[in-house]
MIGUDREN-690834 format. One record per residue: z, y negated, x negated of N, C-alpha, C in turn; chain. Coordinates in nm, 2 decimals, decimal comma. Each point is the difference from the previous one (the first is absolute). Layout:
// MIGUDREN-690834
[pt [Z Y X] [Z Y X] [Z Y X] 'A'],
...
//
This chain:
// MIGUDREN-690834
[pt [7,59 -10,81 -18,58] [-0,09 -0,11 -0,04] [-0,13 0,06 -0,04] 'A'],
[pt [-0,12 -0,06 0,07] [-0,14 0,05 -0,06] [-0,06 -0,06 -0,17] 'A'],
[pt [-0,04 0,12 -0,03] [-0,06 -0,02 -0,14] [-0,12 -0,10 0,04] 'A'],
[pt [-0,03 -0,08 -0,09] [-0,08 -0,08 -0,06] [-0,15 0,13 -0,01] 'A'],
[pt [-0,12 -0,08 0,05] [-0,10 0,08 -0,03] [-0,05 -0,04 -0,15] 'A'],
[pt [-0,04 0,10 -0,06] [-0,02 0,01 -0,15] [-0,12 0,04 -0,04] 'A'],
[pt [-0,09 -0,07 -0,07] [-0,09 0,07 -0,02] [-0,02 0,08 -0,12] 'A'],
[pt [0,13 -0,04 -0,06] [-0,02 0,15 -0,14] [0,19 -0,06 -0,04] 'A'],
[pt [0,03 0,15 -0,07] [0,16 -0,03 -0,06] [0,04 -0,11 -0,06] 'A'],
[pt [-0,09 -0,06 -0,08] [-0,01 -0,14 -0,05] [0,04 -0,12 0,05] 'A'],
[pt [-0,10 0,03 0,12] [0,06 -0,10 0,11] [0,11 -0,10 0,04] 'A'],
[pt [0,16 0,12 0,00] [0,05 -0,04 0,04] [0,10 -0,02 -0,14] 'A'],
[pt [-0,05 0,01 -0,10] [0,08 -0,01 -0,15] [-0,07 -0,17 0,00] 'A'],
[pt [-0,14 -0,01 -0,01] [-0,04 -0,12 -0,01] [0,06 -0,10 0,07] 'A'],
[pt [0,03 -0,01 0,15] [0,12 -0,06 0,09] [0,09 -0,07 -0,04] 'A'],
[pt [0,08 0,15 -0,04] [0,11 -0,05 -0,06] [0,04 -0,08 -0,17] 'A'],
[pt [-0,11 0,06 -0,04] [0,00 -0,14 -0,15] [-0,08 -0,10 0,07] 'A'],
[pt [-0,01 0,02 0,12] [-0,07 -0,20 0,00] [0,16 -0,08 0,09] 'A'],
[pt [0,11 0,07 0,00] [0,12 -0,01 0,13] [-0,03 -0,04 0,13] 'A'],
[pt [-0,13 0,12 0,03] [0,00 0,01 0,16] [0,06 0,06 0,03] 'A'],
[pt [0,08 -0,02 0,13] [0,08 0,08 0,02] [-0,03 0,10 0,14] 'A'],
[pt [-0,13 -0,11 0,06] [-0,05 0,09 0,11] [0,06 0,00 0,07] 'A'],
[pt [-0,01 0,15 0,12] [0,13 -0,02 0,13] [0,11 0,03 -0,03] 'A'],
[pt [0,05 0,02 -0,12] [0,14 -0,03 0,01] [0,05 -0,09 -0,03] 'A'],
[pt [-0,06 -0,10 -0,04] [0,00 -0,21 -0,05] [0,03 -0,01 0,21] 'A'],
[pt [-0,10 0,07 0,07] [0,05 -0,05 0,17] [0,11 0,07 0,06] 'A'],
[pt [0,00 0,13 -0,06] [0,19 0,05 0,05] [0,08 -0,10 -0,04] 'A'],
[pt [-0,01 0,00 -0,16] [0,15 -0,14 -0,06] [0,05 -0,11 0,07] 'A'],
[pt [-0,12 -0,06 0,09] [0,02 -0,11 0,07] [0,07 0,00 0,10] 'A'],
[pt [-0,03 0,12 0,12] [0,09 -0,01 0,07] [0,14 0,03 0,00] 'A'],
[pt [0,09 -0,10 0,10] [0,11 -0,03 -0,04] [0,02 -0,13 -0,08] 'A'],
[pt [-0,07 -0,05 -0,02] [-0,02 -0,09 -0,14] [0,03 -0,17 0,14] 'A'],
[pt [0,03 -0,10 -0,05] [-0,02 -0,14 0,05] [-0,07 -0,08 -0,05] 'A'],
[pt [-0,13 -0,08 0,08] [-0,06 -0,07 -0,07] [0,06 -0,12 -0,07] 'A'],
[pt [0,00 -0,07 -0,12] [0,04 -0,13 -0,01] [-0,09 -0,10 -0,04] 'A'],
[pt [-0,12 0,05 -0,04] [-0,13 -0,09 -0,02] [-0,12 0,07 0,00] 'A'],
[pt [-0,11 -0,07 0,06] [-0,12 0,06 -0,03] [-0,09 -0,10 -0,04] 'A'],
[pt [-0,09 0,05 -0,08] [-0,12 -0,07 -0,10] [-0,11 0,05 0,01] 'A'],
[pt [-0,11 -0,07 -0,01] [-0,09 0,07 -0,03] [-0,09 -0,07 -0,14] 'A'],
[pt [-0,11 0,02 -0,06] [-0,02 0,03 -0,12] [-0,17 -0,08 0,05] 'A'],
[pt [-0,02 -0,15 0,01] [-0,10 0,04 0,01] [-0,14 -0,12 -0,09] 'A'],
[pt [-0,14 0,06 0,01] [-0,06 -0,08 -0,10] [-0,04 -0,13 0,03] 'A'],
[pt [0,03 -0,06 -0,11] [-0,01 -0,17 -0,02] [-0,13 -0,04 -0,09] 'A'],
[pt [-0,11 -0,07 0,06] [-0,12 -0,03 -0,07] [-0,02 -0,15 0,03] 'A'],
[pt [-0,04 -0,12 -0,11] [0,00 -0,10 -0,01] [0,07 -0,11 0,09] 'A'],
[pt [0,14 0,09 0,01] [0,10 -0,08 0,13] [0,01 0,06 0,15] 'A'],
[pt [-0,11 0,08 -0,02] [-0,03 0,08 0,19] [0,08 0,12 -0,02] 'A'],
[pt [0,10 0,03 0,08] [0,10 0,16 0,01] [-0,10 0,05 0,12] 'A'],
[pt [-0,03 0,14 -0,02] [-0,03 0,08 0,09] [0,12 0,09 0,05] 'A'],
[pt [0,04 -0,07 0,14] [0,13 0,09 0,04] [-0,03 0,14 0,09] 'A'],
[pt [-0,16 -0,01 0,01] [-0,02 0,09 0,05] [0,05 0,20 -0,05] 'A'],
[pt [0,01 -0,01 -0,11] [0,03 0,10 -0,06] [0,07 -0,03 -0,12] 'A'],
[pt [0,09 0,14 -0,01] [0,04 0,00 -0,16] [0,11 0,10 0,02] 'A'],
[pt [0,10 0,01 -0,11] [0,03 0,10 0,01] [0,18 -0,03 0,06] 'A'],
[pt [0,10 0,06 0,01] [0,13 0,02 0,08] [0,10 0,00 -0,09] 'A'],
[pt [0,11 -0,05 0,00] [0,10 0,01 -0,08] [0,10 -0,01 0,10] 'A'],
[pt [0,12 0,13 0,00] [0,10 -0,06 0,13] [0,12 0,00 -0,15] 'A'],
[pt [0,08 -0,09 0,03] [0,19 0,02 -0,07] [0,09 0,04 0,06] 'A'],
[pt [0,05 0,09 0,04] [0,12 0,02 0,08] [0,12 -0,05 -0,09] 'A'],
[pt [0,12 -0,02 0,13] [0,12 -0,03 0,03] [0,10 0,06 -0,16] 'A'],
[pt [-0,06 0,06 -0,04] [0,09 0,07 -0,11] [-0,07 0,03 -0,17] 'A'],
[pt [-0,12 -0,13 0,05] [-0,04 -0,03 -0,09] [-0,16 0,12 -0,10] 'A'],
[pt [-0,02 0,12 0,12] [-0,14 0,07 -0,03] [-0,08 -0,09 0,01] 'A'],
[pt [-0,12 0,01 -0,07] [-0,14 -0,08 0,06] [-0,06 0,17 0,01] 'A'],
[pt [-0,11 -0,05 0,08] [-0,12 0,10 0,00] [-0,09 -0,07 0,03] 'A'],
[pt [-0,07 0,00 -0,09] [-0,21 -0,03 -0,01] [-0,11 0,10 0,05] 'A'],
[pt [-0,02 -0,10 0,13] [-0,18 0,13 0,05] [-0,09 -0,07 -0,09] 'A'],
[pt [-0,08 0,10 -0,03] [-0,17 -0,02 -0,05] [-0,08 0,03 0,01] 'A'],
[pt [-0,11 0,01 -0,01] [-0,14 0,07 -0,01] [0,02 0,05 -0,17] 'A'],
[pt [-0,02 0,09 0,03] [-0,03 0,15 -0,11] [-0,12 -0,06 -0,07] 'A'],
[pt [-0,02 0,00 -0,11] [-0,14 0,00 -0,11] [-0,16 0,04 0,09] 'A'],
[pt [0,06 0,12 0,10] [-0,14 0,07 0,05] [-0,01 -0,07 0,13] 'A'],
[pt [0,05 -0,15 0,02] [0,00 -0,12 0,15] [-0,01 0,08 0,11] 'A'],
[pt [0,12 0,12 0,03] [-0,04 0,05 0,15] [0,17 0,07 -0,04] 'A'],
[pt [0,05 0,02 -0,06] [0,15 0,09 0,00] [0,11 -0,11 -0,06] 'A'],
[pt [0,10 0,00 0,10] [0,12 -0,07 0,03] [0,05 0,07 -0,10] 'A'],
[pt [0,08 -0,14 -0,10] [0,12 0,05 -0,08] [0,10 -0,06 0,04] 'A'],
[pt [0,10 0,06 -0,07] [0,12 -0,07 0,07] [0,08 0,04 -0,11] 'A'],
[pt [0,06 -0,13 -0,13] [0,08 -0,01 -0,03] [0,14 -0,07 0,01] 'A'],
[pt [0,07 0,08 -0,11] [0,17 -0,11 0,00] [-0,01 -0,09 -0,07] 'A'],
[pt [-0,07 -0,07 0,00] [0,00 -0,09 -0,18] [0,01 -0,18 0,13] 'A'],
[pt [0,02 -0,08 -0,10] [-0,04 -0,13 0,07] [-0,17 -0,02 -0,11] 'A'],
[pt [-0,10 -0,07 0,07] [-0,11 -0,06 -0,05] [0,01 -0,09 -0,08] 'A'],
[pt [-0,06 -0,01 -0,15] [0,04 -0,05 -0,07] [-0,14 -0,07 -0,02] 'A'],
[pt [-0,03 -0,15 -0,03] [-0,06 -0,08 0,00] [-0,09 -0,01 -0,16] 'A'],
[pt [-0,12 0,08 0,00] [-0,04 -0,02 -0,15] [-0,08 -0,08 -0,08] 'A'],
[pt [-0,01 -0,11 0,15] [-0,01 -0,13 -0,04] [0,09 -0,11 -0,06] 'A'],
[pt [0,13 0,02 0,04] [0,08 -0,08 0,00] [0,02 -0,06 -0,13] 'A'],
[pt [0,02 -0,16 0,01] [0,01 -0,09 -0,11] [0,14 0,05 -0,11] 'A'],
[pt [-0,04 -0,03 -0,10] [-0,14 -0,11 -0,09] [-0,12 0,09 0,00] 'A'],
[pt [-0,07 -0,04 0,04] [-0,15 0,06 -0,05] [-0,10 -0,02 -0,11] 'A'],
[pt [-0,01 0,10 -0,04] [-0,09 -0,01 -0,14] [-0,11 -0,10 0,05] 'A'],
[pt [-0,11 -0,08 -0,11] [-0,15 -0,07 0,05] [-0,03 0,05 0,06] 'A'],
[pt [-0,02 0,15 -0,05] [-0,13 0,08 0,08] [0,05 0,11 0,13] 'A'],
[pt [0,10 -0,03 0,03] [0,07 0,04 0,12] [-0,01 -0,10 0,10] 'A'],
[pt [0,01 -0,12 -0,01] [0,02 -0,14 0,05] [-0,12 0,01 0,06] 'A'],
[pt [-0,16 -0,01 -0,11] [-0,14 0,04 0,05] [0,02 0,06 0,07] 'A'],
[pt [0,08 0,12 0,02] [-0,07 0,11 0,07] [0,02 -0,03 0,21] 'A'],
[pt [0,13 -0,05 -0,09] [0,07 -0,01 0,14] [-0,03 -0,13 0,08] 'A'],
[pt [-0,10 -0,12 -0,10] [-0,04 -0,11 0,10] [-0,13 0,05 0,04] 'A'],
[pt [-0,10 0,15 -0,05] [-0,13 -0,01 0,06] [0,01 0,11 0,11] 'A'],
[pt [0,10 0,12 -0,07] [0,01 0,07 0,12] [0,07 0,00 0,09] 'A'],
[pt [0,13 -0,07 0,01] [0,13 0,01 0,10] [0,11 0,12 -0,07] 'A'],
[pt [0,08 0,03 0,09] [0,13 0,05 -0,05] [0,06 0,08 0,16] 'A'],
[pt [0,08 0,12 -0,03] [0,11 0,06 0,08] [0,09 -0,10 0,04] 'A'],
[pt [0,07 -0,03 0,08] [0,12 -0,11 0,00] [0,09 0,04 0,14] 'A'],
[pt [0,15 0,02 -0,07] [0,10 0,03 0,13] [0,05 -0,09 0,09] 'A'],
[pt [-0,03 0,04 0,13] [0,02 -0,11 0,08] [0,12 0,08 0,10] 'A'],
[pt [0,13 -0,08 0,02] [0,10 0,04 0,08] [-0,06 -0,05 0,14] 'A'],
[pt [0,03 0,12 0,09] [-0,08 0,01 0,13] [0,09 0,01 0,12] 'A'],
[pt [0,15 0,04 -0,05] [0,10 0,01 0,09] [-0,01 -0,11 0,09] 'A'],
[pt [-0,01 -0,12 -0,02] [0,05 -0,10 0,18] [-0,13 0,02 0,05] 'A'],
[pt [-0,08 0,06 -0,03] [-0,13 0,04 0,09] [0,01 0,01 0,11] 'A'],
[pt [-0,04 -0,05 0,12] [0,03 0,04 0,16] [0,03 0,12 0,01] 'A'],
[pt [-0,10 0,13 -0,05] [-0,04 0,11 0,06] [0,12 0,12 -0,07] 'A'],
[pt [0,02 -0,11 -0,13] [0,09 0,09 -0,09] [0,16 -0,03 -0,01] 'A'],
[pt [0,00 -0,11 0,07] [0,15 -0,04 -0,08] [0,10 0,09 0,13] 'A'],
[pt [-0,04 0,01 0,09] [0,09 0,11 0,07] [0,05 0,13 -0,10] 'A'],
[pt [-0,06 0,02 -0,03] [0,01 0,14 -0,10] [0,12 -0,01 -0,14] 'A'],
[pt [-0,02 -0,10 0,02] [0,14 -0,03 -0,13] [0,12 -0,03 0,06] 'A'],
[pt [0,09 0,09 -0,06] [0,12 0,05 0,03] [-0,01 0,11 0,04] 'A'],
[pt [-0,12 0,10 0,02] [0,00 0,10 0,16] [0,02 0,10 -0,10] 'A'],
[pt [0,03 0,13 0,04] [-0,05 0,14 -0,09] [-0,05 0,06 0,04] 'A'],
[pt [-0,09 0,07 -0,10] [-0,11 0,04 0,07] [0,03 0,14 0,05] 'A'],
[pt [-0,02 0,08 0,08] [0,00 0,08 0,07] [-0,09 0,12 -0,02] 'A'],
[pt [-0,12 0,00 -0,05] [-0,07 0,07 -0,01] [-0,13 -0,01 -0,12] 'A'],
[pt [-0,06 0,06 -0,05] [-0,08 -0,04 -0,07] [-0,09 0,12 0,01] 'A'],
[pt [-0,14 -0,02 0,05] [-0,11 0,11 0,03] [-0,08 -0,01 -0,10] 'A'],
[pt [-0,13 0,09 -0,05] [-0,08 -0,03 -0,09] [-0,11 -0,03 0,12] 'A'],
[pt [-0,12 -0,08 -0,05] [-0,08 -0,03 0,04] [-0,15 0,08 -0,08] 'A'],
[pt [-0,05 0,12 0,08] [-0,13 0,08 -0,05] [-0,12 -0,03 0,02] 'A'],
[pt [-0,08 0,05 -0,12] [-0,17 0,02 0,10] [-0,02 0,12 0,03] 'A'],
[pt [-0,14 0,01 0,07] [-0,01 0,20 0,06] [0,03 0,08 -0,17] 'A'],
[pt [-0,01 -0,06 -0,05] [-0,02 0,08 -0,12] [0,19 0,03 -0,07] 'A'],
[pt [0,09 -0,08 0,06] [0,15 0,02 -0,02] [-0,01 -0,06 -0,09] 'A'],
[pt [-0,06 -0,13 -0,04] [0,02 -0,09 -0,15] [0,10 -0,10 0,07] 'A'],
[pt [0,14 0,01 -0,09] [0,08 -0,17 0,04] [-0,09 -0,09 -0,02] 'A'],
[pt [0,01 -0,10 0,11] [-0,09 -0,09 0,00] [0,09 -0,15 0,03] 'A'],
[pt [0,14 0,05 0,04] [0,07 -0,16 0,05] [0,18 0,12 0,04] 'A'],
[pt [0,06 -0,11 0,06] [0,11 0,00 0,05] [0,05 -0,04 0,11] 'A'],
[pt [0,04 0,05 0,11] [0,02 -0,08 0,14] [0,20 0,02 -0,02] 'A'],
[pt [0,07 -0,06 0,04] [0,12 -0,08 -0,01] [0,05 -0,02 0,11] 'A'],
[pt [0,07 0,07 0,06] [0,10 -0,03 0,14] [0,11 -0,06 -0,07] 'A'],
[pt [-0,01 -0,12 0,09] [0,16 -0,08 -0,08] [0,05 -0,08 0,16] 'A'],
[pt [0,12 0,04 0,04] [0,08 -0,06 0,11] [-0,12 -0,05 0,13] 'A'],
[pt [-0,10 0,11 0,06] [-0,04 -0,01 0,05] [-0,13 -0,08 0,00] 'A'],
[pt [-0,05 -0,01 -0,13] [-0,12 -0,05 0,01] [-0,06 0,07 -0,16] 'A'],
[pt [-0,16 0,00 0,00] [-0,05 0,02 -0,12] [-0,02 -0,05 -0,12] 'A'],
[pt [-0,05 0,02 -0,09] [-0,04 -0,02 -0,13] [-0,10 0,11 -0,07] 'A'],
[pt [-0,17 -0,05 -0,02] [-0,11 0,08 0,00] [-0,04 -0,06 -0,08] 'A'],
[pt [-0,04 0,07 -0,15] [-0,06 -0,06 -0,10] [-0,08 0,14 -0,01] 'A'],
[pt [-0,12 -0,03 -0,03] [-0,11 0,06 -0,02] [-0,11 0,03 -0,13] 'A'],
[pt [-0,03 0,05 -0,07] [-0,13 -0,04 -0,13] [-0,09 0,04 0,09] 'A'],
[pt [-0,14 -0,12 0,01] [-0,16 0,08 0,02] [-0,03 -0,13 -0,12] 'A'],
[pt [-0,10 0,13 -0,08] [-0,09 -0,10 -0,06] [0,05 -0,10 -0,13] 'A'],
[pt [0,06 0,05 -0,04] [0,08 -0,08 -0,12] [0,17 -0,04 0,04] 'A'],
[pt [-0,04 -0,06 0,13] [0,08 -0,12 0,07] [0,12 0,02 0,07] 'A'],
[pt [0,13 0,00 -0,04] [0,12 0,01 0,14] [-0,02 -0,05 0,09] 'A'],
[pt [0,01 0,02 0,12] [-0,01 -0,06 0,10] [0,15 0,01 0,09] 'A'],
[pt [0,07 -0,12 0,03] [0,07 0,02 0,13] [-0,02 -0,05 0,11] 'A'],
[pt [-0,01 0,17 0,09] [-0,07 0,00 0,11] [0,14 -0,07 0,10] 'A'],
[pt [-0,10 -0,10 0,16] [0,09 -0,03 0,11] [0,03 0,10 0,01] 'A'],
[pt [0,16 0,03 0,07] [-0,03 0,10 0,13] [-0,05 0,06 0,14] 'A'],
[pt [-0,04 -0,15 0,00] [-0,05 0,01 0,12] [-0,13 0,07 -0,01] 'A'],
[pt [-0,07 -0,04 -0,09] [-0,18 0,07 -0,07] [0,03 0,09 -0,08] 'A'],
[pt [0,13 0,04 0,00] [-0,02 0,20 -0,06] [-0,11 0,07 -0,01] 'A'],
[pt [0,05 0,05 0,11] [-0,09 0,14 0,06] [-0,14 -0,08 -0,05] 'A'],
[pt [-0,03 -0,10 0,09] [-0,18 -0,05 0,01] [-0,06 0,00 -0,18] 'A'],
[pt [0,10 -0,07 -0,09] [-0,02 0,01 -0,11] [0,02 0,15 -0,09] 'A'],
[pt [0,07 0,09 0,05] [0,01 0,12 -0,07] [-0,14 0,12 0,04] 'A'],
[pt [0,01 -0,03 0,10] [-0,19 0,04 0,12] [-0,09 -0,03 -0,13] 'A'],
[pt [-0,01 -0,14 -0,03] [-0,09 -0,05 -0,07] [-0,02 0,03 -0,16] 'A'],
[pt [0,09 0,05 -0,04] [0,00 0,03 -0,13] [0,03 0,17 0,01] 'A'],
[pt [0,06 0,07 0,07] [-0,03 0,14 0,00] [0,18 0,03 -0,03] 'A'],
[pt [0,10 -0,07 0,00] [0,11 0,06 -0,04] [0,09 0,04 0,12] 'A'],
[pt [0,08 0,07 -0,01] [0,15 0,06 0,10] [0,14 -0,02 -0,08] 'A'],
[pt [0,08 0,00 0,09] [0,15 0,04 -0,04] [0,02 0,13 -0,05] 'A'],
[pt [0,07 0,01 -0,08] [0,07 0,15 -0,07] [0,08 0,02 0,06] 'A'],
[pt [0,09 0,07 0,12] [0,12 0,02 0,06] [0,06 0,14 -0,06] 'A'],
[pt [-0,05 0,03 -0,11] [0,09 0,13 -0,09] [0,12 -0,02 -0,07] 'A'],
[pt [0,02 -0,11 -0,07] [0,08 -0,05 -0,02] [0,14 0,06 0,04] 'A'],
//
């Protein structure tokens, strides 16, 4: 398994008190069955932006694992935890305020999704990191019973990428597959 690039010993102590687990959060997986997938995403005066947010898969035996964007919006985390809502009711007044002027995080089950509900039941097969030239995790690509699963961070934002616009969207933002693994 390839080490994690680090930019000082810290690094990778910081990681781990935040429970990133990094590429070994994407070894754990494989072998794993999906049984739900979610994603995490933001809700402002009624409008969801599904365009991004972040990943939550549950497997078959009851793991979850959470992708995210890292604090520094460009490095893929990947915890075991399930996402926990710190919004969620009852809300103080001034939480209530906050959350009718700004919007809120909100989990949305994504499994009967066209693109996704194949994927449940499947196991996944593989699990690659996704890099920049620089070797920063940046996402996770997912072989599961013959098809993908590409979640990505650019810019704050998860992104899951088609497969079909891989490559054209990985071109575009500068990343590759890790085949060290």
């Amino acid at each position: 398994m390839s080490a994690e690039p680090e930019d000082d010993e810290g690094d990778a102590l910081r990681r781990w008190a935040e429970g990133d687990l990094g590429t070994c959060g994407l070894a754990a997986m494989v072998g794993a069955t999906i049984a739900r997938i979610e994603r995490i995403h933001y809700v402002y005066q009624g409008e969801t932006n599904t365009d991004t947010g972040d990943l939550q898969l549950t497997m078959h035996d009851g793991r979850v694992y959470w992708l995210r964007g890292a604090g520094n919006g460009e490095t893929l985390q990947v915890r075991q935890a399930r996402w926990e809502d710190p919004f969620a009711p009852p809300l103080s007044p001034e939480n209530a305020e906050f959350v009718r002027l700004s919007g809120k995080h909100t989990l949305f089950h994504v499994s009967e999704q066209e693109r996704l509900k194949p994927l449940i039941g499947q196991v996944i097969h593989a699990a690659l990191p996704v890099r920049d030239e620089h070797g920063v995790l940046r996402g996770a690509h997912l072989l599961v019973n013959g098809q993908t699963l590409t979640f990505v961070i650019d810019c704050d934002d998860g992104w899951l990428l088609e497969e079909e616009r891989m490559s054209e969207e990985f071109a575009a933002i500068g990343l590759h597959l890790d085949h060290t693994l």
